[in-house]
C-alpha positions in Angstrom: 125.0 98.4 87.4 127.6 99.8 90.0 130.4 98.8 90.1 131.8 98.3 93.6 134.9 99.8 94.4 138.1 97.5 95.1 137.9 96.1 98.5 141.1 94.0 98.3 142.7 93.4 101.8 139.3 94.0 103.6 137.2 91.5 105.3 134.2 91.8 105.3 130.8 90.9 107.6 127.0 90.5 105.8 124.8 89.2 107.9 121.4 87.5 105.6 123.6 87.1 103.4 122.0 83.5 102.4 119.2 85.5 100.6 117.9 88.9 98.5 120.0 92.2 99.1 122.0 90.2 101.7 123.7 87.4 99.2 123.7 90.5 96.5 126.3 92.6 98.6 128.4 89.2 99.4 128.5 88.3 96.2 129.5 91.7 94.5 131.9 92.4 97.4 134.2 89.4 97.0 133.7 90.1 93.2 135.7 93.3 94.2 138.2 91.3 96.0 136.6 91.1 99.3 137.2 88.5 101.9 133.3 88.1 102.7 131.9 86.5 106.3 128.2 85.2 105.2 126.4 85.5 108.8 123.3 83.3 108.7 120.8 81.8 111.0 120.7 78.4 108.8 124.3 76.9 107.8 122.9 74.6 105.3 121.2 78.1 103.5 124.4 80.1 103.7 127.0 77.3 102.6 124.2 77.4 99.8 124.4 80.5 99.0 128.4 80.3 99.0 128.2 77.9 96.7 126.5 80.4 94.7 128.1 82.8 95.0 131.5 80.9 94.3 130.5 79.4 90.7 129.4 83.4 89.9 132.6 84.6 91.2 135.6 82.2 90.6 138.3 82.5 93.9 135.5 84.3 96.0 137.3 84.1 99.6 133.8 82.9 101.8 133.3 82.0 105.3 130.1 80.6 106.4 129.3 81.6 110.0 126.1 81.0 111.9 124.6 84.2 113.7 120.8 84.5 115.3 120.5 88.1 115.8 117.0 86.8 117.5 119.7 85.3 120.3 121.8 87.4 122.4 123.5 84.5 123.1 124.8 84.0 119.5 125.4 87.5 119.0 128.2 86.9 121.6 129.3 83.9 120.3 129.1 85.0 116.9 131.0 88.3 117.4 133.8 86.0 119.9 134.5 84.0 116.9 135.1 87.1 114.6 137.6 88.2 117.3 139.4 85.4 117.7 140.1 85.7 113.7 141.5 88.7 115.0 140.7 91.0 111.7 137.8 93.0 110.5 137.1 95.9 108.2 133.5 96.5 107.1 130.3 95.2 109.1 127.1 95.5 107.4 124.1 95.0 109.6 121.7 93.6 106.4 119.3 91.3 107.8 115.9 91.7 109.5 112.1 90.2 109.4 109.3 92.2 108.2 105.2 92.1 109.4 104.9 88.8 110.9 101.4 88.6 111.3 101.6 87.6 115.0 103.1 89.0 117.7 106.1 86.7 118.3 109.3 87.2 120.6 112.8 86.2 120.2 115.1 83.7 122.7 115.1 87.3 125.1 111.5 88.0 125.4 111.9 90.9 122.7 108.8 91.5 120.0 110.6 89.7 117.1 111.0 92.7 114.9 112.3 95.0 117.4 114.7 92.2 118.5 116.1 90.8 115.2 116.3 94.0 113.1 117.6 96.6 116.0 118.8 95.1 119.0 120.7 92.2 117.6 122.7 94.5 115.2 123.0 96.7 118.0 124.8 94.1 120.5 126.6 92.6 117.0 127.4 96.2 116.3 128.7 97.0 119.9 130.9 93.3 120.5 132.4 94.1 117.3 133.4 97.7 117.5 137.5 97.1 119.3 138.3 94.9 116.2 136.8 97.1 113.8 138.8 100.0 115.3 142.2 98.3 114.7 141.6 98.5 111.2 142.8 101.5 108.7 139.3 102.3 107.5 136.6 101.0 109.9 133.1 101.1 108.7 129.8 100.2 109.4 126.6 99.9 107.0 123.2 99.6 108.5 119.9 98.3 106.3 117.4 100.5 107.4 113.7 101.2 105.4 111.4 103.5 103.2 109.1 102.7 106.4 111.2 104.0 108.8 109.8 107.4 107.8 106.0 106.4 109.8 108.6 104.9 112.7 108.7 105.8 116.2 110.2 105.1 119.3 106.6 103.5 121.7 109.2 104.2 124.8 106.1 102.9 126.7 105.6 99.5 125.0 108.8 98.8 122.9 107.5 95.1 122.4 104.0 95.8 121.5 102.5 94.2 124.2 99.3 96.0 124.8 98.5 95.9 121.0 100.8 94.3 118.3 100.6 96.2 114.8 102.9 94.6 112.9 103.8 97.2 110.3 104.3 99.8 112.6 106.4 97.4 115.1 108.2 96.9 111.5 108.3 100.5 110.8 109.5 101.4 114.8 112.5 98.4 114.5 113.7 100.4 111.0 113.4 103.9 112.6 115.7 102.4 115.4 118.0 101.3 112.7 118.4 104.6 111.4 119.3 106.1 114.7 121.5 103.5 115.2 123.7 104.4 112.8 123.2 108.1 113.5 124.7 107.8 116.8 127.5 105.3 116.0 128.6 108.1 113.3 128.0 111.0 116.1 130.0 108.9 119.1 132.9 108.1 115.9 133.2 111.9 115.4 133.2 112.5 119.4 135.8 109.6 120.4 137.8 110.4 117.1 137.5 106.9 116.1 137.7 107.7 112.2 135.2 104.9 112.0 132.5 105.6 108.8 128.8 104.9 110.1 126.3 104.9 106.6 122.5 104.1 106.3 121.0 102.5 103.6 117.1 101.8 102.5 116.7 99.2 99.5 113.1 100.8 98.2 111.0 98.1 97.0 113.4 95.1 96.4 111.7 92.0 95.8 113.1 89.8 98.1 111.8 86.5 100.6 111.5 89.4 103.6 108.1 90.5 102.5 107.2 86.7 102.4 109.4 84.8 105.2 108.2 87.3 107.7 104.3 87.6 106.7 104.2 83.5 106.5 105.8 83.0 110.3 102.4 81.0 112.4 100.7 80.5 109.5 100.1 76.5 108.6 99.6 77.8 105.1 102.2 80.1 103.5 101.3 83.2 101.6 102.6 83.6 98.2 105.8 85.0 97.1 105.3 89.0 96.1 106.2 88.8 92.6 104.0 91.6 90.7 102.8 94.7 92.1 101.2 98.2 91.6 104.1 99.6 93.1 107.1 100.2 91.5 109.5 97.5 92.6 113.2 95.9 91.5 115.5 93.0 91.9 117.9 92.6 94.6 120.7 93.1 92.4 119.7 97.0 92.1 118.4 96.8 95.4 121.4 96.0 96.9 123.5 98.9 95.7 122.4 101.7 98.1 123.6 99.1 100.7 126.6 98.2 98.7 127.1 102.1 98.0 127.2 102.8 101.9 129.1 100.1 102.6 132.1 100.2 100.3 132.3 103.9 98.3 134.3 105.9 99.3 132.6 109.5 98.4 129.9 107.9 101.1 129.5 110.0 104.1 129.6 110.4 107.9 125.6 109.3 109.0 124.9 109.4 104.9 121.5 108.2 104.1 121.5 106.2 100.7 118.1 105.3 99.0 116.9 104.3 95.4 116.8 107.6 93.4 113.6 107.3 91.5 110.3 107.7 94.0 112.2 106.3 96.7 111.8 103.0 95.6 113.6 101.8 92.4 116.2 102.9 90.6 119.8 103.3 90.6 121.3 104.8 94.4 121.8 108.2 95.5 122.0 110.3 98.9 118.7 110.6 100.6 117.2 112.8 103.9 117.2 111.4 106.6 113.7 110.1 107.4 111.3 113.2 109.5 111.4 110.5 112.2 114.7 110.2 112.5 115.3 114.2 112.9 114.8 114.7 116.6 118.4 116.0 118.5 117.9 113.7 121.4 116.5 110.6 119.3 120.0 108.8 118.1 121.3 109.1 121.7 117.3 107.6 123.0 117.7 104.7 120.1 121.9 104.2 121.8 120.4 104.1 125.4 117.4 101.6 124.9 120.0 99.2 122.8 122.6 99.7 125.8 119.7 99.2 128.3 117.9 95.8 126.6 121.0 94.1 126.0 123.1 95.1 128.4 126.3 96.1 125.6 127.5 99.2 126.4 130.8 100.9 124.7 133.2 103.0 127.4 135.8 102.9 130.5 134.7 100.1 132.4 131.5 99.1 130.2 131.0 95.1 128.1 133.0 96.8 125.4 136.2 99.4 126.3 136.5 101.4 123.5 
């Protein structure tokens, strides 16, 4: 198992963090001494979880804060609360939904996917970045996906109106992720921000995602995924290319982290960057859209001076 480096002194934003990869990084980062912010859309599922994660880890310093990355709205409230704390070290963009079966849109009129895995972690991402950059070490680990490799930008039709496919809207929300933190590591080496940007894909983790999202509009749920053809893991190994990213320090400047064995198990190592993602212009594309939808931008006289 990896041991996560000591994070003493640091505090520390997971958002899912009331479930699979997302309570596995909380947990294992306050084991390292931590002080761990559990950003969850349900209270009652991340004091849960804290609880948790406080009888696994004795002293585990935990804060419970609510967060709808489906809700502009909360983004801003969320990330206003984190600032009036007035300290942050490490933000790791974890949660998302994956391949609800219909085409559903957030409180902003955004295709669900599209909205909850890139542009709320975008505007979270953006609100946060002055209190990150007070901090010594500032750093910033984005969850991105094994399917971001079949992503791409539908410039056109980011919100799959004409014709909702749901794994490639899942697969286009994951490439954006990627670029994401491609560009937040480009515009740290620009500005001189010394800020650490990292990418991190979990393989196949067996987690609720591949169940929450495929049961959303049904009046029957699906299954949980428990055995496959596939290779596939538990979240406590699929966690550490996340946890990797977000804490090493041999991790890299726009470093991709994956599992090392078939790109879906095993124990975490640095990956390519998906084909997708390998464009010049496509980082600074993914940047404008998020800037565009949510109206967040970073610069002189933008939402966010930095």
């Amino acid at each position: 198992m990896y041991a996560v480096p000591d994070q003493s002194g640091r505090r520390i934003v997971v958002t899912g963090a009331n479930s699979g990869t997302g309570k596995e990084a909380a947990k294992r980062l306050a084991g390292a001494g931590a002080s761990v912010v559990l950003a969850v859309r349900t209270l009652a599922k991340g004091e849960a979880a804290a609880r948790e994660i406080a009888e696994a880890v004795p002293g585990a310093d935990l804060t419970v804060r609510r967060l709808d990355l489906a809700d502009l709205a909360s983004v801003r409230e969320f990330a206003d609360g984190i600032h009036a704390d007035g300290r942050l070290d490490t933000l790791v963009n974890n949660a998302g939904v994956m391949i609800p079966p219909q085409r559903t849109l957030t409180a902003d009129g955004f295709e669900l996917q599209f909205g909850t895995n890139f542009l709320g972690p975008f505007a979270l991402t953006v609100h946060l970045l002055p209190l990150l950059l007070e901090g010594p070490a500032p750093r910033v680990a984005t969850m991105s996906s094994a399917a971001a490799g079949i992503g791409r930008l539908h410039v056109r039709d980011l919100n799959w109106a004409a014709r909702y496919r749901p794994a490639l809207a899942y697969a286009q929300s994951k490439l954006a992720d990627t670029l994401l933190g491609l560009r937040l590591a480009e515009l740290s080496r620009e500005n001189g921000w010394g800020l650490l940007s990292t990418i991190a894909h979990p393989g196949y983790t067996r987690t609720n995602l591949q169940t929450a999202g495929r049961n959303l509009g049904r009046t029957v749920d699906l299954p949980p995924v428990r055995h496959t053809v596939i290779p596939s893991q538990e979240p406590w190994q699929g966690a550490e290319p996340l946890l990797f990213a977000a804490a090493d320090p041999a991790a890299e400047q726009g470093g991709f982290y994956g599992p090392s064995r078939l790109g879906l198990v095993g124990p975490s190592k640095q990956v390519a960057i998906p084909r997708s993602a390998r464009g010049q212009d496509l980082p600074r594309v993914a940047w404008a859209i998020g800037e565009s939808l949510t109206g967040v931008r970073v610069g002189p006289g933008a939402t966010v001076p930095v």
